[in-house]
ZADRENSE-764232 format. One line per 2 residues: number of its first residue (from 1); their letters; for each residue x, y, z of N, C-alpha, C, O. Coordinates in nm, 4 decimals. Layout:
<recs>
NUM	A	X Y Z X Y Z X Y Z X Y Z ~ ...
</recs>
This chain:
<recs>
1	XX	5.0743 -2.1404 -0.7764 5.0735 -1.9958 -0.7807 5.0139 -1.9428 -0.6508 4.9120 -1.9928 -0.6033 ~ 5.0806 -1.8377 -0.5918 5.0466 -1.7666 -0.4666 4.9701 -1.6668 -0.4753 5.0132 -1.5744 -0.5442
3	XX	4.8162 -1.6474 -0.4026 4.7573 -1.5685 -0.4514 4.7967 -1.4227 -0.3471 4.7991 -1.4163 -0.2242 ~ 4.8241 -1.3173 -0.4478 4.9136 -1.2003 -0.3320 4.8086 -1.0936 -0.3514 4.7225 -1.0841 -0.4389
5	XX	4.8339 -1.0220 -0.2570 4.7561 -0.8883 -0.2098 4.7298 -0.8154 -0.3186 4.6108 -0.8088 -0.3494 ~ 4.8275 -0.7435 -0.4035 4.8034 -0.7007 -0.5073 4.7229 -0.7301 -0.6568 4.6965 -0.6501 -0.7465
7	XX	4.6889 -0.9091 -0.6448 4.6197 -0.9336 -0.7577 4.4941 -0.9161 -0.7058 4.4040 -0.9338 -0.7877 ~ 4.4458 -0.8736 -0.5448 4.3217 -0.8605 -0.4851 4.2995 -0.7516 -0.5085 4.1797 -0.7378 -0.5330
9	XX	4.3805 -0.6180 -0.5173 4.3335 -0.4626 -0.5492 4.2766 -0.4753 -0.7181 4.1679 -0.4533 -0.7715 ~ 4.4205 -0.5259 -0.7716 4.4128 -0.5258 -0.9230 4.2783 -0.6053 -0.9771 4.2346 -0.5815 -1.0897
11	XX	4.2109 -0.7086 -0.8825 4.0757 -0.7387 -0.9345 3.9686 -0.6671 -0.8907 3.8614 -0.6653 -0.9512 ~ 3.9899 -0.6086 -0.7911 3.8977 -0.5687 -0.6929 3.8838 -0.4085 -0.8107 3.7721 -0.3884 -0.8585
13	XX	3.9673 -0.3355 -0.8373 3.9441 -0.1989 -0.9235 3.9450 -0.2497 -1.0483 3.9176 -0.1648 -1.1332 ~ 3.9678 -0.3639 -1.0922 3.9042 -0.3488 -1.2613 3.7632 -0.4028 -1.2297 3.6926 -0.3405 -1.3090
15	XX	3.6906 -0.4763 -1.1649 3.5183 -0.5876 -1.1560 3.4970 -0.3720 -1.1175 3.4137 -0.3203 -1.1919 ~ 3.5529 -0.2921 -1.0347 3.4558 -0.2115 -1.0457 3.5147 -0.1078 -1.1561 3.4325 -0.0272 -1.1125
17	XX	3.5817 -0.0342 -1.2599 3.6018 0.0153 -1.3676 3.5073 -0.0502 -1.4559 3.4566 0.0244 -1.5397 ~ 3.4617 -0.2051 -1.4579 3.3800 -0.2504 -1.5566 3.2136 -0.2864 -1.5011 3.1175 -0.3359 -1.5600
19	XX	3.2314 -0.2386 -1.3681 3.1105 -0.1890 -1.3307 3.0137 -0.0284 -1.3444 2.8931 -0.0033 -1.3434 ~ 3.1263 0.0475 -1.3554 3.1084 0.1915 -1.4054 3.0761 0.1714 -1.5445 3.0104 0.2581 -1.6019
21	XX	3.1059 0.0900 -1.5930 3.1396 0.0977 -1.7806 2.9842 0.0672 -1.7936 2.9100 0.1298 -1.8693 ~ 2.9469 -0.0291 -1.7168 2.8268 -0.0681 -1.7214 2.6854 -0.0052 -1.6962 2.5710 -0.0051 -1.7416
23	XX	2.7655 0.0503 -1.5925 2.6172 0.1883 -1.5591 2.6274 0.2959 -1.6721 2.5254 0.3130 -1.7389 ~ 2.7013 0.3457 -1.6918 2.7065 0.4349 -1.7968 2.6546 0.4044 -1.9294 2.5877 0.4818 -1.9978
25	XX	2.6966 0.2635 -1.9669 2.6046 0.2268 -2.0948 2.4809 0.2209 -2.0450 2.4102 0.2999 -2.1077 ~ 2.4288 0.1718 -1.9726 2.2675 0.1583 -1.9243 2.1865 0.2869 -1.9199 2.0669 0.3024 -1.9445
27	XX	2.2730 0.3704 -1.8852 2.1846 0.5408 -1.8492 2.1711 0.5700 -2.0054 2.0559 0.5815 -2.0472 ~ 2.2741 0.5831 -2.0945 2.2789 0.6507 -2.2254 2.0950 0.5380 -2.2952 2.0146 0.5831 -2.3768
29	XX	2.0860 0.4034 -2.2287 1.9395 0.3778 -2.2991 1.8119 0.4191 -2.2559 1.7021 0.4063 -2.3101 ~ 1.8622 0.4977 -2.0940 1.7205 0.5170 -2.0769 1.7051 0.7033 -2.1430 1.8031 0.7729 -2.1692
31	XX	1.5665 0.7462 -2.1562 1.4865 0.8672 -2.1913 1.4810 0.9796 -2.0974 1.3694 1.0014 -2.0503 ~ 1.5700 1.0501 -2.0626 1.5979 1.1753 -1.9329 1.5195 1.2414 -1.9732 1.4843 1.3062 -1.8746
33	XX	1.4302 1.2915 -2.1025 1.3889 1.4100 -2.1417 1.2570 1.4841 -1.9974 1.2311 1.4096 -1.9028 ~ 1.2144 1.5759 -2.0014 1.1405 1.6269 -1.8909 1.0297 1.5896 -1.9170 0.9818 1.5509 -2.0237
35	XX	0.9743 1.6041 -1.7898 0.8056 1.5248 -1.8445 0.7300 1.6806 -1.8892 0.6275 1.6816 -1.9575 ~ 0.7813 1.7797 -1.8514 0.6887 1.8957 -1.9180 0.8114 2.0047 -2.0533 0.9284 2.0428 -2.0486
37	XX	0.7523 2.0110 -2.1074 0.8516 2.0908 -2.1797 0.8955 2.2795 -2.0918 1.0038 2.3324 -2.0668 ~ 0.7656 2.3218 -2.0726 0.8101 2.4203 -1.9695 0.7245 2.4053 -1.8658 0.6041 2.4302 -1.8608
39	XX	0.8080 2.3564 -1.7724 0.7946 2.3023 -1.6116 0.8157 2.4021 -1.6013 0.7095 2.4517 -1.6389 ~ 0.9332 2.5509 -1.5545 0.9175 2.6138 -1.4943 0.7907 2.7290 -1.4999 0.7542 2.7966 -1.4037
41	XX	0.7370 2.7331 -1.6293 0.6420 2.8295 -1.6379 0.4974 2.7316 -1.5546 0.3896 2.7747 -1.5134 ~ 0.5380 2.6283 -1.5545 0.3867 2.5676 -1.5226 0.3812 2.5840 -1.3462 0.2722 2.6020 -1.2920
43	XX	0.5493 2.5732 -1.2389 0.5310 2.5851 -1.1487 0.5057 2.7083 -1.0918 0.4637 2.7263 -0.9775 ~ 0.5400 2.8174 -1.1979 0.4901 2.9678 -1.1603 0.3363 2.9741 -1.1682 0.2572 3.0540 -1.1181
45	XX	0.3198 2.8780 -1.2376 0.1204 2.8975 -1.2578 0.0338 2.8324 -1.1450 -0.0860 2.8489 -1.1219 ~ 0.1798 2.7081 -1.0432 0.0462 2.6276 -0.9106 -0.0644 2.7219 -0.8759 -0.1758 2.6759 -0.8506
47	XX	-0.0475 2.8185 -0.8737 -0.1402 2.8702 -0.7579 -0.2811 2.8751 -0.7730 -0.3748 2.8541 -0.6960 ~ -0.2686 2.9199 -0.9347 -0.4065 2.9117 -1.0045 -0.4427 2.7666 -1.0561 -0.5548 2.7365 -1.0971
49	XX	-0.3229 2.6704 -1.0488 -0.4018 2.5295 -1.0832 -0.4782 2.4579 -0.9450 -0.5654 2.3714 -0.9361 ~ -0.4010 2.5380 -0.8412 -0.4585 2.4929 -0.6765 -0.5843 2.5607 -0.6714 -0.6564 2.5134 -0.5836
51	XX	-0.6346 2.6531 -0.7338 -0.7474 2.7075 -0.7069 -0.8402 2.6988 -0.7578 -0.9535 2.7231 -0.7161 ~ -0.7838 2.6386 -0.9222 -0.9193 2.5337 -0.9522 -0.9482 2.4015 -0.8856 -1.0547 2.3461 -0.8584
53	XX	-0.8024 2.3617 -0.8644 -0.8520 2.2033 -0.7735 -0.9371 2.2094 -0.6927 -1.0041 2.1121 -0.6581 ~ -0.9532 2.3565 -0.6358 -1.0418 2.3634 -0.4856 -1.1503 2.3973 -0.5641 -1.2489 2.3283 -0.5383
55	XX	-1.1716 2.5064 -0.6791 -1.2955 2.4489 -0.7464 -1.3823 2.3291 -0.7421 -1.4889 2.3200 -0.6812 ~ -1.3165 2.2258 -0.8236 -1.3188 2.1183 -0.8505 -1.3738 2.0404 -0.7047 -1.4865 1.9916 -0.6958
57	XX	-1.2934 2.0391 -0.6167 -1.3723 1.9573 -0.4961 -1.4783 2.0060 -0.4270 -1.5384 1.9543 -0.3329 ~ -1.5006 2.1349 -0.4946 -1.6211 2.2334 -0.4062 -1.7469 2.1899 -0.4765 -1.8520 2.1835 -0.4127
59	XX	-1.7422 2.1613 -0.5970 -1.8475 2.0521 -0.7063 -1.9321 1.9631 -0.6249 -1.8754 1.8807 -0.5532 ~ -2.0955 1.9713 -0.6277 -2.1343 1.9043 -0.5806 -2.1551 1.7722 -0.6791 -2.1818 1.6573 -0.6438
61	XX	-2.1412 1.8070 -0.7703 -2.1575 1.6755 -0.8901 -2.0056 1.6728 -0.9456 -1.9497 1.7808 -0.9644 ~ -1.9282 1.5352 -0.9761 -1.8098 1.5048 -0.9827 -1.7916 1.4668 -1.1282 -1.8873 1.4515 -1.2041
63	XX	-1.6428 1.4495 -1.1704 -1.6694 1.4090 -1.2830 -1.6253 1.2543 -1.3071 -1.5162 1.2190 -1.2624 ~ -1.7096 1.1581 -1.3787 -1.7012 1.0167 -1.3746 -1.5977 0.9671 -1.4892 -1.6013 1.0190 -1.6007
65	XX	-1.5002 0.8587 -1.4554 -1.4353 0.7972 -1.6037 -1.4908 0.6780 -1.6101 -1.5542 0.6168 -1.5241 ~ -1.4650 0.6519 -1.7084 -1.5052 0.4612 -1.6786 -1.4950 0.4331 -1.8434 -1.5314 0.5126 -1.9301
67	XX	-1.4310 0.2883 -1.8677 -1.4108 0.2224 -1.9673 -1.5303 0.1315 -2.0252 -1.6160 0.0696 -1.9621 ~ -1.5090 0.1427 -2.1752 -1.6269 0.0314 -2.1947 -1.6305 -0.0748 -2.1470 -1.5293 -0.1181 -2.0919
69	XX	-1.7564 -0.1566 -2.1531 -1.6396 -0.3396 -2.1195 -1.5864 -0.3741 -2.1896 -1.4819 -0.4227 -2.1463 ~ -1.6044 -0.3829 -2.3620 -1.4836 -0.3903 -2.4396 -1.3674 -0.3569 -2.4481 -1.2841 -0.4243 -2.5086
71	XX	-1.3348 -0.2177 -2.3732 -1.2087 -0.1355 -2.3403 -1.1708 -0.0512 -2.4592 -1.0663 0.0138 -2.4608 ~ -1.2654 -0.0533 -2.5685 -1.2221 0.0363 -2.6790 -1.2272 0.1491 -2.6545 -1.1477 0.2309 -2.7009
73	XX	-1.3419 0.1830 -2.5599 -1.3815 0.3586 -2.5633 -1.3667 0.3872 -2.4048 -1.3885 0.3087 -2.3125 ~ -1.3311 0.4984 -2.4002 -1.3373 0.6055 -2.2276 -1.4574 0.6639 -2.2318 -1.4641 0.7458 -2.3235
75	XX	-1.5572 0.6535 -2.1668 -1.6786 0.7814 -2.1483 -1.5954 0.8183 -1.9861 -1.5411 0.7505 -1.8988 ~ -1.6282 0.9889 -2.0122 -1.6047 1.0741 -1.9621 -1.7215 1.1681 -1.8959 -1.7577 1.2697 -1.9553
77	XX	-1.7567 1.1449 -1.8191 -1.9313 1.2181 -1.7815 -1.8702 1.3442 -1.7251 -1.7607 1.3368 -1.6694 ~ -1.9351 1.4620 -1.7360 -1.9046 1.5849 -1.6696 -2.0476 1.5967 -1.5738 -2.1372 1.5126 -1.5805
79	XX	-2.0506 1.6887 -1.5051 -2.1992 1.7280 -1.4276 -2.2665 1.7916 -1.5428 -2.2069 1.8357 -1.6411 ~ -2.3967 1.7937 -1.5245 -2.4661 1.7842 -1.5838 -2.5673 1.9062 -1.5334 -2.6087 1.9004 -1.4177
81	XX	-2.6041 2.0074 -1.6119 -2.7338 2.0927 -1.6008 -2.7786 2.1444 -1.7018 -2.7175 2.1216 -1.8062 ~ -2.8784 2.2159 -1.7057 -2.9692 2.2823 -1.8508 -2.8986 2.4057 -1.8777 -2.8815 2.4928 -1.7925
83	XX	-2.8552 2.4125 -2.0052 -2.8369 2.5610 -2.0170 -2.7133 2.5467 -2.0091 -2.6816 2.5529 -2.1279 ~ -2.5645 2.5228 -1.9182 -2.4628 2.5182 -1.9128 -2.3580 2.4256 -1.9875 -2.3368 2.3064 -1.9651
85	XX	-2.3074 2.4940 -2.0660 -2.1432 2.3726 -2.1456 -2.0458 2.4000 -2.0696 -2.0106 2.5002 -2.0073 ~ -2.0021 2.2841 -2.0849 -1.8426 2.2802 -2.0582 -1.7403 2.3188 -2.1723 -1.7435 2.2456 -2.2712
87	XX	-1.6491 2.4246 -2.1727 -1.5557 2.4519 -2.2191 -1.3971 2.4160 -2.1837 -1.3675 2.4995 -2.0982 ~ -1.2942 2.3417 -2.2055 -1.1761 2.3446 -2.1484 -1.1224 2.2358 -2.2835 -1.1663 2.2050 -2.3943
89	XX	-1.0144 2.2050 -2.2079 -0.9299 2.0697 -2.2328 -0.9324 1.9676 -2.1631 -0.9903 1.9690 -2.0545 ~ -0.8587 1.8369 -2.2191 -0.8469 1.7121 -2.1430 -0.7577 1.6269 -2.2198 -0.7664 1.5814 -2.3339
91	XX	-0.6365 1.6131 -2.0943 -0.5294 1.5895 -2.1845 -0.4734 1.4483 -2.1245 -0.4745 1.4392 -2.0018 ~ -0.4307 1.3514 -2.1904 -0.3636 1.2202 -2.1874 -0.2428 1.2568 -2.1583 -0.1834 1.3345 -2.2330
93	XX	-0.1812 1.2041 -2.0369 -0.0429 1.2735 -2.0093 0.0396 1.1171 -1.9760 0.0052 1.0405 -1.8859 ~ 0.1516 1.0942 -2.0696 0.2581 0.9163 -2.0086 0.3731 1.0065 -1.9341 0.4391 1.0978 -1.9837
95	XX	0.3792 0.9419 -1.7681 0.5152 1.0109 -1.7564 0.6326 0.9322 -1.8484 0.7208 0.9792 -1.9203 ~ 0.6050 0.8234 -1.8233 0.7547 0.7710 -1.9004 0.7719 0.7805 -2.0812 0.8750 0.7428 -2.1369
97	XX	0.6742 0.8269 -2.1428 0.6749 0.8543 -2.2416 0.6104 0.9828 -2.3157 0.5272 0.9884 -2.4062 ~ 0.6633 1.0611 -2.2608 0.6048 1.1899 -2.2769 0.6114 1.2766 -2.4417 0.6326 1.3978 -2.4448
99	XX	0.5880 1.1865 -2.5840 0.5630 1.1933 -2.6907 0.4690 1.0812 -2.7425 0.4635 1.0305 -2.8545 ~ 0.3923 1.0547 -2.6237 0.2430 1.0027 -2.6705 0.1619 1.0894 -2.6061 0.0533 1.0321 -2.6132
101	XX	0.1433 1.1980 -2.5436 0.0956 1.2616 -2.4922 -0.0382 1.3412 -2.6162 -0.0011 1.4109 -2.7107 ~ -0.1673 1.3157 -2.5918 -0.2628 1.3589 -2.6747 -0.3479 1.4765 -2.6045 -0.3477 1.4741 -2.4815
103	XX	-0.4203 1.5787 -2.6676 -0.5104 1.6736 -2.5871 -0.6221 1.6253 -2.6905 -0.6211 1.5725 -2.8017 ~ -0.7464 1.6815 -2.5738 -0.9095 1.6881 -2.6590 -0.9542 1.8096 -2.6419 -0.9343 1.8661 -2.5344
105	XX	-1.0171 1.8668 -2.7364 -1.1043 1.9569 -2.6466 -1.2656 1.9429 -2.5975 -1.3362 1.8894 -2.6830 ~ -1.3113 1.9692 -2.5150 -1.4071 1.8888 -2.4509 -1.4896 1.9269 -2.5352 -1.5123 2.0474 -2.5457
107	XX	-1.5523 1.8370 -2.6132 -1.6719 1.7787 -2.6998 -1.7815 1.7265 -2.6345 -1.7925 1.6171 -2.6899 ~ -1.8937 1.7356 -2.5304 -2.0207 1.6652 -2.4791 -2.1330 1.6149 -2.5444 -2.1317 1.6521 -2.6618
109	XX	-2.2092 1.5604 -2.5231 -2.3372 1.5425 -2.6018 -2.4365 1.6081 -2.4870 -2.4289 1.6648 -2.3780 ~ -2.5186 1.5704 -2.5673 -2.6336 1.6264 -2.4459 -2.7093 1.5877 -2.2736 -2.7924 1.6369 -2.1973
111	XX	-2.6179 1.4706 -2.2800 -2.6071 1.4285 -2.1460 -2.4780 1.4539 -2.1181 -2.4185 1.3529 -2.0805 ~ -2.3950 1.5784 -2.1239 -2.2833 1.5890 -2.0789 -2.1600 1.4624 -2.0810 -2.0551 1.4540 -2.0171
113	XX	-2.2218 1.3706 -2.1828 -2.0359 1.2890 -2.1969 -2.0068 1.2879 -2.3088 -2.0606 1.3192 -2.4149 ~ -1.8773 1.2325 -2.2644 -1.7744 1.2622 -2.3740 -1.7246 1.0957 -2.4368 -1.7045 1.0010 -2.3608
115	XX	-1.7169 1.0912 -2.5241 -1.6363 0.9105 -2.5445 -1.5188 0.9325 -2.6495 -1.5016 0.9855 -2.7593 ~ -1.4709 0.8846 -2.5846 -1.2808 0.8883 -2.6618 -1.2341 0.7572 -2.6839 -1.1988 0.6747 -2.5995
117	XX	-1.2380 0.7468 -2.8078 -1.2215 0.6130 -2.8401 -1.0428 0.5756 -2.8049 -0.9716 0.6756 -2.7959 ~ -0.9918 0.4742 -2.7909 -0.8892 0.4320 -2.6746 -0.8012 0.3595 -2.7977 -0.6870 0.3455 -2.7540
119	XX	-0.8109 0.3028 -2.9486 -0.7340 0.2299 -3.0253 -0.6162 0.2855 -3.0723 -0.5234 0.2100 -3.1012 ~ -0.6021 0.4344 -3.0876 -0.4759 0.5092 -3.0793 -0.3730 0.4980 -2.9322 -0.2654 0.5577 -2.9326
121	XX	-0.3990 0.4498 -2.8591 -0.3519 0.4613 -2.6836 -0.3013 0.3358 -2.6844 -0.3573 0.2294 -2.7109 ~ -0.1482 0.3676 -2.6411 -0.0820 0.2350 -2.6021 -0.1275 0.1853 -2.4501 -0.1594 0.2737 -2.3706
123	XX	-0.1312 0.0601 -2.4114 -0.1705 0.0040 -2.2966 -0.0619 0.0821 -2.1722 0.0589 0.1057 -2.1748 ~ -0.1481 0.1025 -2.0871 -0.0361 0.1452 -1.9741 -0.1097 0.1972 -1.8422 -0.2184 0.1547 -1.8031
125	XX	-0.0353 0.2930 -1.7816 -0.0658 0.3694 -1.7073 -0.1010 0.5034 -1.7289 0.0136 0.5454 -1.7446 ~ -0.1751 0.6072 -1.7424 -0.2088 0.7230 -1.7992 -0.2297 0.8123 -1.6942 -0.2576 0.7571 -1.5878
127	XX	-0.2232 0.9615 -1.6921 -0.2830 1.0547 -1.5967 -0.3793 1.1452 -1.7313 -0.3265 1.1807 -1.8367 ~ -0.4868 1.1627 -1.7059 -0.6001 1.2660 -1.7125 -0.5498 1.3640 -1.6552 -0.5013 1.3746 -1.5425
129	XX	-0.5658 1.4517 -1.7547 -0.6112 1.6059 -1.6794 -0.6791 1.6769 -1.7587 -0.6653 1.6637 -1.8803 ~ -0.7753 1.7758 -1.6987 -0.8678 1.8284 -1.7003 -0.9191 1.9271 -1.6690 -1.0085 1.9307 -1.5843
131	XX	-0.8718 2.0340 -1.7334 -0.8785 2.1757 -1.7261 -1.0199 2.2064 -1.7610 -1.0593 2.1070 -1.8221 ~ -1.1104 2.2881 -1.7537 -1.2455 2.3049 -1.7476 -1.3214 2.4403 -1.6837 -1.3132 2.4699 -1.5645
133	XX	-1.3958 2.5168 -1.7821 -1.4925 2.6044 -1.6779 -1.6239 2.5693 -1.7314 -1.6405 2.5634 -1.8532 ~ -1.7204 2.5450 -1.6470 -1.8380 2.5295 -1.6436 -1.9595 2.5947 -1.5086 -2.0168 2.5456 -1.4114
135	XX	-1.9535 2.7109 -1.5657 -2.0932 2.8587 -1.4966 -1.9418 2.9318 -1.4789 -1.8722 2.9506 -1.5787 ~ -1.9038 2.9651 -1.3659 -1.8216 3.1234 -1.3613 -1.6651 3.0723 -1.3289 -1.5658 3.1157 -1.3873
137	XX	-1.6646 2.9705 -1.2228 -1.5605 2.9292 -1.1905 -1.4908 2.8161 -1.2642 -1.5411 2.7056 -1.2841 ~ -1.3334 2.8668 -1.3141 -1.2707 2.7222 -1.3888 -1.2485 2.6267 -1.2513 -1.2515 2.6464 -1.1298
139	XX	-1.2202 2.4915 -1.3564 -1.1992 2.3801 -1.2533 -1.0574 2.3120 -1.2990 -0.9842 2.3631 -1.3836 ~ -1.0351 2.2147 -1.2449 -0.8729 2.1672 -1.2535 -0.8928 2.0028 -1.2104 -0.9378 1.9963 -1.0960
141	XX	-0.8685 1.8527 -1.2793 -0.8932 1.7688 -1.2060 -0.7414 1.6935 -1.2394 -0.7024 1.7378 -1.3475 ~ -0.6676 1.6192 -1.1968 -0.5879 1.4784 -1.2668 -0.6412 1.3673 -1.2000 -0.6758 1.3820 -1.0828
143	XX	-0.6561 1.2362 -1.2664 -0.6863 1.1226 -1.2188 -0.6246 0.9978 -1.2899 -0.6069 1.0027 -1.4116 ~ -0.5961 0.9019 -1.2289 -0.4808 0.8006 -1.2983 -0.5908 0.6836 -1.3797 -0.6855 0.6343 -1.3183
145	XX	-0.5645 0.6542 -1.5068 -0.6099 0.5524 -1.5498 -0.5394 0.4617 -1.6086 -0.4480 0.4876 -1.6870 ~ -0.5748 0.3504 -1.5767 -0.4768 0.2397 -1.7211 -0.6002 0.1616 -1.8100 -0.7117 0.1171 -1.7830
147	X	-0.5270 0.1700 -1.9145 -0.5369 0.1409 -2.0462 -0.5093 0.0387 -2.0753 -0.5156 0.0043 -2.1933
</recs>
């Protein structure tokens, strides 16, 4: 049998028709959904989340994460003074799974931390954020943790 020009197109456009077939099944498994439900209202709001960030770095006292050594619990330290609470949120944000997403509202003790126990939290990569006013000015932080 003679191999002719035409059985080279005719293989050459079906390996890619069943290469298309293939990407297309693959996309329908992955999760497109948005990582914010309203992104556009949140990018109308940068300006005021940029102006707590600059809050936030204007802080002479920072705020600390750190895991137990067991890894069950997050303490969360805020700065610390007499007389002043912290009021805000603090929210567990997965980009790739953005229906594990949990909020707290900031709960302290009297040394200003917080402990969030971690056995509800799938292992991964996480972003913190951390909305917050504490004396006149709100603050704004994100910071990446894994779990």
């Amino acid at each position: 049998m003679k191999f002719h020009w035409g059985t080279a197109v005719f293989s050459f456009l079906g390996l890619f028709v069943l290469a298309l077939i293939f990407i297309l099944y693959k996309s329908r498994q992955v999760d497109h959904s948005l990582v914010l439900d309203k992104y556009y209202e949140e990018d109308l709001a940068f300006q005021s989340k940029y102006e707590k960030m600059d809050n936030y770095s204007n802080l002479s006292q920072k705020i600390s994460i750190a895991k137990s050594p067991e890894g069950d619990t997050l303490f969360v330290r805020f700065p610390y003074e007499q007389e002043r609470e912290h009021i805000g949120k603090l929210t567990f944000y997965r980009a790739n799974a953005n229906k594990e997403d949990e909020s707290f509202d900031i709960k302290t003790d009297k040394n200003s931390l917080m402990k969030i126990p971690l056995h509800s939290f799938s292992s991964g990569k996480w972003t913190i954020k951390i909305v917050w006013q504490w004396g006149e000015l709100p603050s704004s932080m994100d910071e990446l943790v894994f779990i």
